[in-house]
N, C-alpha and C positions, 0 to 999 in steps of 0.2 A: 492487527488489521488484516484483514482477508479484502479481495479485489471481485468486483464485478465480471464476469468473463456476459458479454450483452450481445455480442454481433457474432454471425454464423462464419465469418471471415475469421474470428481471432479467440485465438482457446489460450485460457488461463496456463501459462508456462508454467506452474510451482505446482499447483493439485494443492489439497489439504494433507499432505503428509506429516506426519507427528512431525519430525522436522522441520516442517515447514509452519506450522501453529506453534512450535519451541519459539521462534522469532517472533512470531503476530503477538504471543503472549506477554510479551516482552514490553510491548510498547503503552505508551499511557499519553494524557490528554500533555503532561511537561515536557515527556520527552518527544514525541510525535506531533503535538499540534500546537507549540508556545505561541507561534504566532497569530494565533484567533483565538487565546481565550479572552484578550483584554476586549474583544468585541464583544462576549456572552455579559448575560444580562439575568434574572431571575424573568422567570415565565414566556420566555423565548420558546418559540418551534422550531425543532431543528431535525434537521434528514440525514441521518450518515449512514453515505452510499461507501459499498463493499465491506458494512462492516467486519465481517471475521469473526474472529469468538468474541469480538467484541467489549475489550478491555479497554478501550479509546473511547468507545460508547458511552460505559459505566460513568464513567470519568466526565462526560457532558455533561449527560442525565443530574447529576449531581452540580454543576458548574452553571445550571440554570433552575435548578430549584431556588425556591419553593415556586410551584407553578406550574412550572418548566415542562417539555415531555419532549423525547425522543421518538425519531421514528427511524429504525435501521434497515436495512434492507443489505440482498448478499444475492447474490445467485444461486448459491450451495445451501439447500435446504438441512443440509445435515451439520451444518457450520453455524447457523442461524441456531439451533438448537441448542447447542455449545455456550452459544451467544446468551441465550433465554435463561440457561443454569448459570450463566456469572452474574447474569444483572440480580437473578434471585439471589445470589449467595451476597450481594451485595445489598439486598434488600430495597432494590429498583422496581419487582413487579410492576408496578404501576405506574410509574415515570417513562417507561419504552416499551417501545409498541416492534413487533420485528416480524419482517415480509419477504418473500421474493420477489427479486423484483430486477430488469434491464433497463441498466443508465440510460440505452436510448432512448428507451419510453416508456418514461416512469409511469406507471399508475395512479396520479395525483391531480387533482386539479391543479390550473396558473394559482400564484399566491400563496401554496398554502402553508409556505415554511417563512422564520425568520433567518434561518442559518441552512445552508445545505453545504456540505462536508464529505470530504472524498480524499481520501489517503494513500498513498501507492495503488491507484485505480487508472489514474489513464493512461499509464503506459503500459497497462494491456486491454485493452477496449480496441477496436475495429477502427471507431472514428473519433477522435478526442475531441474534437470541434463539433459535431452534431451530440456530444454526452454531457459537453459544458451547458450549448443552447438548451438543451433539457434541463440540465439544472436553474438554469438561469430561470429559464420559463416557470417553475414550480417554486421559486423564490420569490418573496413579495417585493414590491418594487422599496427602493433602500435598504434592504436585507443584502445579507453577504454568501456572498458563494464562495467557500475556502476551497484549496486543491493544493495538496503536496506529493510529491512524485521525487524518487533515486534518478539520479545519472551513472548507468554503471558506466560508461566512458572515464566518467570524471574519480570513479573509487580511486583510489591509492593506497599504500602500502609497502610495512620496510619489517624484515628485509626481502631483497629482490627473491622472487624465486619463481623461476621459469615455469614453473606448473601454473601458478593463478593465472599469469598472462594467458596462457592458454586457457582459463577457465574464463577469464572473462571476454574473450575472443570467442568462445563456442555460445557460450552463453544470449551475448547478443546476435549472435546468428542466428538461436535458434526462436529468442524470442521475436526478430524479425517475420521469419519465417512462421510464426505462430501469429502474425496479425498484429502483432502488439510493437512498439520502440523502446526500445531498454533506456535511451538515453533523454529521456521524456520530461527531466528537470528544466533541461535546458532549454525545452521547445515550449515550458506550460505560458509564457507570457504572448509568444505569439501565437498559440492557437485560442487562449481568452480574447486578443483583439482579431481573429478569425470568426470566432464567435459571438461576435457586436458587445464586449466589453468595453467600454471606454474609460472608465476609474478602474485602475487596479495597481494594487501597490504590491510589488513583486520585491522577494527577497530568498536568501538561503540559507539554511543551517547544514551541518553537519553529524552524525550519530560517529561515534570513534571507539573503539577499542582498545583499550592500550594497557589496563590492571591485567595481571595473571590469569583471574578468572573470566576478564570479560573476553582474554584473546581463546580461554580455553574453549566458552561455550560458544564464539562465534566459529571459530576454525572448526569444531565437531557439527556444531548444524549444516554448516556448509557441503563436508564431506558426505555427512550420512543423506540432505539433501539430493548430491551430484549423484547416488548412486542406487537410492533408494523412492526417491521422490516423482510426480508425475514428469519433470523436467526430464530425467533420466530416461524416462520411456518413451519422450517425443525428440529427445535429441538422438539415441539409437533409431527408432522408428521413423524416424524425417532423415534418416542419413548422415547425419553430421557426427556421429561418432560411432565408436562402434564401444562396448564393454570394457577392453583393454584403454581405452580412452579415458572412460569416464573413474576406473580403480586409479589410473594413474594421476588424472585430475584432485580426488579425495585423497588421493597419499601425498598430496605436494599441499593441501590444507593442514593436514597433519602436521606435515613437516613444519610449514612455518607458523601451526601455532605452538609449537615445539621450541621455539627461541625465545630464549630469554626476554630479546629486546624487540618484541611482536609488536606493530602498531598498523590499527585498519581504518581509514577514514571514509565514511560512504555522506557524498555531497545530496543533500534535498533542494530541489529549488521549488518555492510555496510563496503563492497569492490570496491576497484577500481582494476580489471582484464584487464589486458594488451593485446590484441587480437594479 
């Protein structure tokens, strides 16, 4: 899943750095979206906003055939592309439709989706309340507006080790300072009834790491991430770290996916909003 970056206020923390697509790639309609697939339906329209290269997309497209069609959109025309060759490798041509496009104002008429869909996108968006009412609005009325979003406040993790704290203390500083809220799980129910939601069933899951290889590949994307990624160049360039900061951030990743007894839990909190 890739994120909308929509409003001149708030610039996408992460960039598409191959490290950063190592994770978007990662994800699927089971593990990213369980909670709205019991809502799809065969010949459903559906909108999935920030999709990314688009592997949660794939996964729709398929989750509302026969009929069915997707429409994705990204901000990052070069991510969109990415997107285009997995739906083809997956033999979607023609099930999704992929655009650029800004959650504040989408390109679509009222009405014209059954489902609109948005996955670690509003907590870096400008306004998350004025990006909901746009979904809302291009959702036909009784259709669903799903939204799941991380709490890095809320991640956890054993064992202790002094350096992530620090990562995650820069981390939402600087996505602060980039217009966006790191901790945006916790906030999506009230900013749905901000944005004139009145049905919405709110709930959370968790994504965990804790097999060998799953703590190998999250602890290496993290670090290669911290140092390598557009995060890196707007946490040095915005002030909040300097180089020596950020090596020392990825060597304490290292370090603790380097334990035997690694375990990382990153909390999602996700709605289904009734349009």
């Amino acid at each position: 899943m890739g994120e909308v970056q929509a409003h001149e206020t708030a610039v996408y923390t992460h960039g598409h750095h191959e490290s950063v697509l190592r994770s978007h790639r990662w994800r699927t309609a089971a593990n990213s979206a369980a909670y709205l697939i019991g809502e799809l339906r065969p010949g459903m329209r559906v909108l999935d906003v920030g999709c990314g290269p688009g592997t949660i997309t794939a996964d729709l497209a398929e989750l509302v055939a026969p009929g069915g069609r997707v429409t994705a959109v990204d901000a990052a025309a070069d991510v969109l592309e990415a997107a285009a060759a997995y739906a083809a490798e997956r033999g979607l041509e023609g099930a999704v439709d992929f655009a650029v496009a800004d959650v504040h104002a989408l390109d679509f008429p009222d009405d014209a989706f059954d489902v609109v869909h948005a996955h670690q996108v509003l907590q870096h968006v400008g306004d998350p309340v004025r990006a909901l009412r746009e979904m809302r609005r291009v959702c036909r009325p009784g259709g669903i507006v799903a939204v799941r979003d991380a709490d890095y406040a809320a991640m956890t993790w054993y064992p202790a080790t002094p350096g992530l704290e620090e990562w995650q203390e820069l981390y939402r500083r600087v996505a602060r300072a980039n217009g966006g809220e790191p901790d945006a799980g916790r906030r999506l129910l009230s900013w749905a009834r901000a944005a004139g939601f009145t049905e919405v069933r709110a709930s959370a899951t968790a994504w965990c790491y804790a097999t060998p290889e799953e703590v190998a590949w999250w602890s290496a994307l993290w670090a290669d991430r911290t140092t390598a990624s557009s995060y890196a160049e707007v946490a040095v360039g915005g002030g909040h770290a300097v180089g020596g900061d950020l090596e020392r951030v990825a060597a304490a990743w290292r370090e603790w996916g380097a334990a035997a007894d690694a375990w990382f839990s990153v909390l999602n909190g996700e709605l289904l909003c009734r349009a």
